[in-house]
C-alpha positions as a printed NumPy array, in Angstrom:
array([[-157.943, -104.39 ,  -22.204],
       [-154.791, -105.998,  -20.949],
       [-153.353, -108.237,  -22.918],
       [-150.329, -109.552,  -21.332],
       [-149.505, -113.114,  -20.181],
       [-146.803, -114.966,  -19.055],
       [-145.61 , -117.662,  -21.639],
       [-142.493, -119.296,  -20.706],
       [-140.956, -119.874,  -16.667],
       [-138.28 , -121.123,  -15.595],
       [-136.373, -121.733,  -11.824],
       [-134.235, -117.74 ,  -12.362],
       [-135.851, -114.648,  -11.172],
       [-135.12 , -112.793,  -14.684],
       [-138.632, -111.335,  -15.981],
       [-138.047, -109.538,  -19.347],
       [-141.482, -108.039,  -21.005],
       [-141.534, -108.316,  -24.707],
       [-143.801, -106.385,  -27.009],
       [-144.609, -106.353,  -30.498],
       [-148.087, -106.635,  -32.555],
       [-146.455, -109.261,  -34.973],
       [-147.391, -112.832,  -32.936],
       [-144.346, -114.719,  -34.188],
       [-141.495, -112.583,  -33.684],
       [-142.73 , -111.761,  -29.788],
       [-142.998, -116.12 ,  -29.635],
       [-139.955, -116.591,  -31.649],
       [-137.893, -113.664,  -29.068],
       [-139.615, -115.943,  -25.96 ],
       [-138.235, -119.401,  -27.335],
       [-134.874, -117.499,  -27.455],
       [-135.153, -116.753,  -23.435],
       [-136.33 , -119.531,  -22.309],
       [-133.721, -118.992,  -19.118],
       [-136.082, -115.972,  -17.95 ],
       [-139.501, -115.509,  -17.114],
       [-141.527, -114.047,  -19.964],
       [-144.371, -111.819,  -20.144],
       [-145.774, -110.766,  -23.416],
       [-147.818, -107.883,  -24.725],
       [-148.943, -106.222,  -27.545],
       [-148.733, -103.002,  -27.909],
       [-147.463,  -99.763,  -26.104],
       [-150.514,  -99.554,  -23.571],
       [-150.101, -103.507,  -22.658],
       [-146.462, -102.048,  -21.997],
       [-147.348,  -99.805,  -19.612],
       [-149.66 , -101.6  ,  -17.504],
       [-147.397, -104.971,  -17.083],
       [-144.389, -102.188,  -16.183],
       [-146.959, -100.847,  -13.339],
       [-147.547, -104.456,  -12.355],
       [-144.463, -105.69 ,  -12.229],
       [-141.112, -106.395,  -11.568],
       [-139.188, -106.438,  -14.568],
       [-135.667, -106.822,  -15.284],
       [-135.684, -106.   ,  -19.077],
       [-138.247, -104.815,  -21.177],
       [-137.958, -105.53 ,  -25.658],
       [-140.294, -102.76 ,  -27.436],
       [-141.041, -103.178,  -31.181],
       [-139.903, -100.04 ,  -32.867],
       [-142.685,  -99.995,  -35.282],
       [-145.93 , -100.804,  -32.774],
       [-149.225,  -99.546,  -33.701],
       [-151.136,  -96.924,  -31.367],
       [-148.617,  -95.632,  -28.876],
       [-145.451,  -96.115,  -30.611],
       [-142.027,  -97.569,  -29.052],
       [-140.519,  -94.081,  -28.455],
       [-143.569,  -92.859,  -26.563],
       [-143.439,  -95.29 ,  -24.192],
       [-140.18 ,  -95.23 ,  -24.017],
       [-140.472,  -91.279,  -22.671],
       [-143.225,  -92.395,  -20.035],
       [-141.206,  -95.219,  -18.574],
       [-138.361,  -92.356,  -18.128],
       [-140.719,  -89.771,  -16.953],
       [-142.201,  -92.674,  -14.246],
       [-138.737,  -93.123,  -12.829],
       [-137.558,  -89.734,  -12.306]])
């Protein structure tokens, strides 16, 4: 199931996708860039689907996600763009 949303807009083009299972620090990193467009997800699968859906300027991964962990996802963005 995809999870993501967008929570916060704002007039700039900036999209960053943040991700981490722990609600408050993925609400508490969108309060802090409130200048961009946020989308949020939860874990490394919600990841990869919002980075196949969208345009994304920077992308915040929890380090310690459960299921597919930060570094995975890391090596199939990198393995997507090459």
């Amino acid at each position: 199931m995809h999870r993501s949303e967008l929570i916060l807009t704002s007039d700039q083009e900036t999209t960053t996708l943040v991700v981490d299972d722990d609600e408050i620090n993925s609400v508490a990193t969108g309060l802090q860039l409130e200048e961009c467009n946020v989308v949020k997800g939860t874990n490394g699968i919600d990841a990869l689907t919002t980075i196949q859906e969208s345009k994304l300027d920077l992308i915040l991964l929890d380090l310690m996600m459960l299921g597919l962990k930060c570094t995975k996802v890391c090596q199939k963005i990198r393995q997507k763009d090459s």
